[in-house]
C-alpha positions as CSV (number, residue, x, y, z in Angstrom):
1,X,27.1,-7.2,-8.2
2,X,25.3,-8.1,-4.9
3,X,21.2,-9.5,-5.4
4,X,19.0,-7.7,-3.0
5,X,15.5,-9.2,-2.5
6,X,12.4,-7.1,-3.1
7,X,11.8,-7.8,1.2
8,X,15.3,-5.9,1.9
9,X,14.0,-3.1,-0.5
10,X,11.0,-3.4,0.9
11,X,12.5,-3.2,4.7
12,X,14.5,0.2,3.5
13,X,11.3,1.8,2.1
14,X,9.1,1.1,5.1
15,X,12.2,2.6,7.6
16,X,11.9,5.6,5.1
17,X,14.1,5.4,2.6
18,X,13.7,7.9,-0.7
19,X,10.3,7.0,-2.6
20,X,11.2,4.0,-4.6
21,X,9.5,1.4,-6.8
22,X,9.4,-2.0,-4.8
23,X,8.1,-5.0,-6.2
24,X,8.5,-8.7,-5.6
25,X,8.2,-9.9,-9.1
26,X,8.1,-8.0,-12.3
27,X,4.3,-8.1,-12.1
28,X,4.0,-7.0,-8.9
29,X,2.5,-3.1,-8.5
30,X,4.6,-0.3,-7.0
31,X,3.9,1.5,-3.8
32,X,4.4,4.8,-5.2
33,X,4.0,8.4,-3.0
34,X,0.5,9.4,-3.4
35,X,-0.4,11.4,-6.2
36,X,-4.0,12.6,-6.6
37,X,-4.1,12.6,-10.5
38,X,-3.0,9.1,-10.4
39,X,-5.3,7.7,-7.6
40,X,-8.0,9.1,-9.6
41,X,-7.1,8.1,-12.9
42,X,-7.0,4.7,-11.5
43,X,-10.4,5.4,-9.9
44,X,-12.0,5.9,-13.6
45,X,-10.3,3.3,-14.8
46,X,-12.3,0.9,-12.0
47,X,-9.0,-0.4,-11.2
48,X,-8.0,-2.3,-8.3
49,X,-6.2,0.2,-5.6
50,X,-4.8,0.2,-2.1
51,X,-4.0,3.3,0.0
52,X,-1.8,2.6,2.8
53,X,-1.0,5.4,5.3
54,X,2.8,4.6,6.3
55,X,4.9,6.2,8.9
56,X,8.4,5.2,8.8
57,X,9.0,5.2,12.5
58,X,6.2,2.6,12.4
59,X,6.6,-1.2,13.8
60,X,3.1,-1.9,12.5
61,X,3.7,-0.3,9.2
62,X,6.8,-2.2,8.8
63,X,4.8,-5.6,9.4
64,X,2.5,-4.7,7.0
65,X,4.8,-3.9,4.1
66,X,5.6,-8.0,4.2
67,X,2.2,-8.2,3.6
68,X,1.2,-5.8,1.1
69,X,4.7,-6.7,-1.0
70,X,3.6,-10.5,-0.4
71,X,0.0,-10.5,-1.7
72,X,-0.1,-7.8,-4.4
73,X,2.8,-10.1,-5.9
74,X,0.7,-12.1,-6.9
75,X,-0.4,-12.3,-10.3
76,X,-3.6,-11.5,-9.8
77,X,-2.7,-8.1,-8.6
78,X,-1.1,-6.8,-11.5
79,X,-2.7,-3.8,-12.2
80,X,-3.3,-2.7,-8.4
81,X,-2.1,0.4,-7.7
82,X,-0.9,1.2,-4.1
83,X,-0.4,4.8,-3.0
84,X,1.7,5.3,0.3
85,X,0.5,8.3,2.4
86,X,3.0,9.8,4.6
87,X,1.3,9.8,8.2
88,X,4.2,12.2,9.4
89,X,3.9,15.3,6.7
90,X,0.5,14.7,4.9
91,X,-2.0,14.6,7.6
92,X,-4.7,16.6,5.8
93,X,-4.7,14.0,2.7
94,X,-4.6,10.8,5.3
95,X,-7.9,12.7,7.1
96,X,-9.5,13.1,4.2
97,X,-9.3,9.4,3.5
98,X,-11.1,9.1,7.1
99,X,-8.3,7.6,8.6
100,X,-7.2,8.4,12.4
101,X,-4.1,7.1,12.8
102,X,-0.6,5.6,10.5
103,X,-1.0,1.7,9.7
104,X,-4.4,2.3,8.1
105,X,-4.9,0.5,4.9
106,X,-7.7,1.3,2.6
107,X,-8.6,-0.9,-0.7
108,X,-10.9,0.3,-3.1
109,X,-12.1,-0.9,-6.3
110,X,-12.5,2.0,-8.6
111,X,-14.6,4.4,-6.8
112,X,-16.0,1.9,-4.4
113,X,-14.1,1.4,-1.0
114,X,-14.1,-2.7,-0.3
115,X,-12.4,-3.0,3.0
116,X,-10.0,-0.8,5.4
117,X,-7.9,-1.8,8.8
118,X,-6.2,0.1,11.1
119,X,-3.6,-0.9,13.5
120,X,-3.0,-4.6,12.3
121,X,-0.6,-6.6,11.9
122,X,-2.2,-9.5,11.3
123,X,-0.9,-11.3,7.8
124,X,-4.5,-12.4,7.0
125,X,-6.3,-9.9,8.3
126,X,-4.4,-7.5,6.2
127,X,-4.6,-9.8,3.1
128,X,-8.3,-10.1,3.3
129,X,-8.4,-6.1,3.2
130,X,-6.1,-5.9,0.4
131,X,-7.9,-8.8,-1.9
132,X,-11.4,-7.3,-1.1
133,X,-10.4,-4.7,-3.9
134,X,-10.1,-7.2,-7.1
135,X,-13.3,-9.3,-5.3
């Protein structure tokens, strides 16, 4: 049986392969579709989440999944739960988030928003937005 590293699933998910799980260690979280019931479950809970608005066609997006697969391996981010918006077919959701364009990334810490970015590809720039939610 051939190994495949989480960054090759990783690589297929942000060119817009099926909805899968992709992690980078067994602790790592998900990116999962989003799903409203979940995001706000998570919300009550007051646990650490990220909302990333993906389009598959997206050069940016791609760089970012090496970020978001690289830090929320991390122990530390165990219980984050990262919801994927599909820029292409769920425009009305990503709007009501506030966001303007695909490659936004949103971190919240349970009902509290701690950091978004938009258009970056930046490994620490990203990073920073996704550890503001467990800071």
């Amino acid at each position: 049986m051939r190994h495949v590293s989480s960054l090759a699933v990783l690589a297929l998910f942000a060119a817009g392969a099926p909805a899968i799980a992709v992690t980078a260690s067994a602790a790592a979280p998900s990116i999962q579709p989003f799903n409203q019931a979940a995001f706000d479950a998570a919300q009550k809970a007051d646990k650490p989440i990220l909302v990333w608005v993906h389009a598959p066609w997206c050069p940016v997006c791609r760089e970012q999944a090496k970020t978001i697969a690289r830090v929320t391996a991390e122990p530390a981010y165990r219980d984050m739960q990262v919801f994927r918006i599909d820029y292409d077919t769920q425009k009305p959701l990503w709007q009501k988030f506030g966001a303007t364009m695909q490659s936004t990334v949103i971190a919240f810490h349970g009902k509290r928003e701690t950091a978004r970015i938009a258009h970056e590809t930046d490994d620490g720039k990203v990073a920073a937005v996704i550890r503001s939610a467990i800071a």
